[in-house]
KERO-355860 format. One line per field, with one value per residue (C-alpha): residue in three letters; z negated, y, x. Coordinates in steps of 0.5 Angstrom, whole numbers, plus 500, padded with zeros to 3 digits. Layout:
KERO-355860
resn <- [Ala,...]
w <- [Z,...]
v <- [Y,...]
u <- [X,...]
END
This chain:
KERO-355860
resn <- [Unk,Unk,Unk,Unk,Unk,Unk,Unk,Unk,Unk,Unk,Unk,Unk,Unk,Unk,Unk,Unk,Unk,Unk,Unk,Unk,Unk,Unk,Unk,Unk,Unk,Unk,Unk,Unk,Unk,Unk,Unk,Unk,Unk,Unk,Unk,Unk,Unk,Unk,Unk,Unk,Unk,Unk,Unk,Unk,Unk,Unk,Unk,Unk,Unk,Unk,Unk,Unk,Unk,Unk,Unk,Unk,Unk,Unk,Unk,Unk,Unk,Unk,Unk,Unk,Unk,Unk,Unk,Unk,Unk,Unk,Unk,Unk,Unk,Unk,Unk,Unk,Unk,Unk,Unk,Unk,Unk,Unk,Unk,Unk,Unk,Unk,Unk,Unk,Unk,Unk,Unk,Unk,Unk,Unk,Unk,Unk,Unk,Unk,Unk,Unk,Unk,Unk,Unk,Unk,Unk,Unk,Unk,Unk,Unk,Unk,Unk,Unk,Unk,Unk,Unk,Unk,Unk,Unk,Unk,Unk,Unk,Unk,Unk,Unk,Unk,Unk,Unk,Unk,Unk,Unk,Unk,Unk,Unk,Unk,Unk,Unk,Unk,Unk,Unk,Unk,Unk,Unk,Unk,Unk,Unk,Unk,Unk,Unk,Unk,Unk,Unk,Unk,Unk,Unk,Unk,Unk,Unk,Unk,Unk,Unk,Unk]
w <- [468,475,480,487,493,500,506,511,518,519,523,523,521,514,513,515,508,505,512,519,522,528,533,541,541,545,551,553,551,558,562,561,563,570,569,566,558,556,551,545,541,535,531,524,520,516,510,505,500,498,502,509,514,513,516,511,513,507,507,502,501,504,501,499,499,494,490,484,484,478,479,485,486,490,491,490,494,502,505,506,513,514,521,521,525,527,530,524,519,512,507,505,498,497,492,491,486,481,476,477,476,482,482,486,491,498,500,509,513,518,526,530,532,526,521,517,514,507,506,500,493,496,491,494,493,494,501,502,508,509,512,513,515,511,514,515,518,513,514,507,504,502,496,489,483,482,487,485,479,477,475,472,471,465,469,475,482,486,494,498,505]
v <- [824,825,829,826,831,828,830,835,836,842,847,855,857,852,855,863,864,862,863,861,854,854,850,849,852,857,861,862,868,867,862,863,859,858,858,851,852,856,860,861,867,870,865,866,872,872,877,879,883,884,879,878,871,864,857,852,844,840,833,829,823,820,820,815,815,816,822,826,832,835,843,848,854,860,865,872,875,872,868,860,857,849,847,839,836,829,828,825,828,831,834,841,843,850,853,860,865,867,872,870,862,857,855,849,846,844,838,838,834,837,833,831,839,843,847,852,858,860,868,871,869,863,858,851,843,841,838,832,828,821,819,818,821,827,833,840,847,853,859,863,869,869,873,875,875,869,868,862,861,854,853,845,843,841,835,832,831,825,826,821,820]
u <- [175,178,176,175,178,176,181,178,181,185,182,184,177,177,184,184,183,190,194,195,194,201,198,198,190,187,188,196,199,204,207,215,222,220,213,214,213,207,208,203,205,205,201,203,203,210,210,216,217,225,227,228,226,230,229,231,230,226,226,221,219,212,206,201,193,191,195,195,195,197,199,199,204,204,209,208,213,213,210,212,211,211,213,214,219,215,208,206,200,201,196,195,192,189,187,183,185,181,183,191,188,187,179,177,183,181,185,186,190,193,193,199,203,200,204,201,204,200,199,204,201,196,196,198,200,207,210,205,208,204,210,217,222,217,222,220,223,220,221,219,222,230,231,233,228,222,218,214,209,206,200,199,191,188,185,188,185,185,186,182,181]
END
């Protein structure tokens, strides 16, 4: 038997627990660049651990309602954030740990100009563009040693709208 996963919108209080949603939202921190860019700062917290900061570009091919989900992943040692570089939606899974598992997954689907960074160690559902081109910039941890671990479900998951 599947479990059925119902999108929900992406907001920052859904998301806290796992990380930071990157959004235009809130006042502006300071208007820069001749007073015609507003700068929104610091909107996500980067942890690493034996590593420093890259930017890498992932492009993934799009996904179609409904989607399997079948195993979630975290990463131990730093942070991973998703920046997409298109104005198109993408789905985001967590999961909160419970006792080195992940429990029950939360499915959201991010609006147009939303990122996310999930906190080191958060589990989470593979990059999920519903749309082509599917291409992201991350910045996550650039280092030697694991920093991923994979957790398959007994069972899958079926995420709806």
């Amino acid at each position: 038997m599947t479990t059925v996963l119902k999108l929900r919108p992406l907001t920052s209080e859904a998301f806290a627990p796992f990380g930071d949603v990157i959004e235009v939202a809130g006042d502006v921190d300071k208007y820069i660049n001749q007073g015609k860019c507003a700068r929104y700062h610091d909107r996500a917290v980067l942890d690493f651990h034996d590593g420093r900061a890259g930017i890498s570009v992932f492009q993934s091919e799009a996904f179609s309602l409904p989607i399997k989900l079948e195993m979630v992943e975290r990463h131990p040692d730093g942070s991973q954030a998703f920046l997409p570089l298109s104005d198109k939606p993408f789905v985001v899974v967590v999961a909160p740990d419970e006792d080195g598992i992940p429990g029950q997954p939360i499915a959201f689907k991010t609006a147009p100009g939303q990122g996310v960074n999930y906190h080191r160690n958060t589990w989470h559902g593979v990059l999920t563009p519903l749309h082509a081109p599917g291409l992201f910039a991350v910045v996550d941890r650039i280092g030697t040693g694991p920093n991923l671990e994979e957790h398959w479900f007994e069972e899958p998951f079926t995420i709806t709208e």
